[in-house]
C-alpha positions, 0 to 999 in steps of 0.5 A: 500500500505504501509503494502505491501511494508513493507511486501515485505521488510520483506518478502526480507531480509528473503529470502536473510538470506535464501538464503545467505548460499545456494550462498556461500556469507560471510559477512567480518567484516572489522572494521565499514566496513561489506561487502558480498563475495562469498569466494567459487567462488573466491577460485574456479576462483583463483584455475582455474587460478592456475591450468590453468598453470600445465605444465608451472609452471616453467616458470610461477615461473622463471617470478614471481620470476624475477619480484620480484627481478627486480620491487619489492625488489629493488624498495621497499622505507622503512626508517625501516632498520630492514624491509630492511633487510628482504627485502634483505633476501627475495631477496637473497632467490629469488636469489638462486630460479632463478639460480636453475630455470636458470639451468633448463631452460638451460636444456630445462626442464622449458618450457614456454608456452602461457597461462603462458606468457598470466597470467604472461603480465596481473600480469605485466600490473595491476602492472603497472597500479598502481603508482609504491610505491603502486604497490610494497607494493601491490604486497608485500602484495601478495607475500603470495599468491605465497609462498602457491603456492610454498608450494603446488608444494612440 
């Protein structure tokens, strides 16, 4: 019984390390800390809840933009002057990236349709969810992620 089970333990990792590459798992070496992830299947679910707003892009992006001028940048505690200062750089861009948007809207050419007021209310209640310093340096830490998908609409 106990050569059984081991060989079934065996015969498991193998079949794991072969099947491994076929799911699109990746192992993450995290300092002492390894973890799997499937990158493939979470690049395609972010990718779908992208591409989910095409028509609605700026009006997703006059939100996202409004919310970090409003909940983030002003809210955003550092005793670093030199990161306040960037802070404050990056809040003078979103700026001028929300008057543009403004004229667009006003020329009713920045429509806002369901699925992009439905992604930008669940941004908002998972902001909200967590306490509001680690909420904003988590978002901080995303802004990454809206500044590719900026890139990308060029």
């Amino acid at each position: 019984m106990k050569g059984f089970g081991l060989a079934f333990g065996l015969f498991s990792a193998v079949g794991f390390l072969l099947w491994t590459p076929l799911t699109g798992l990746k192992t993450l070496h995290l300092g002492s800390c390894v973890i799997a992830a499937n990158l493939q299947a979470i690049q395609k679910e972010f990718s779908e809840i992208r591409d989910s707003v095409p028509l609605d892009r700026c009006c997703f992006l006059r939100h996202l933009v409004r919310f970090y001028l409003d909940r983030v940048f002003k809210v955003y505690q550092t005793a670093d002057r030199h990161t306040l200062r960037k802070i404050s750089s990056l809040a003078n861009s979103f700026l001028i990236i929300k008057r543009d948007l403004s004229v667009c809207r006003s020329r009713m050419a920045c429509h806002c349709g369901e699925e992009a007021m439905e992604k930008y209310n669940q941004i908002l209640s998972h902001f909200t969810e967590l306490e509001l310093q680690a909420a904003v340096v988590k978002a901080l830490g995303e802004l990454g992620i809206l500044l590719r998908w900026m890139e990308e609409m060029l």
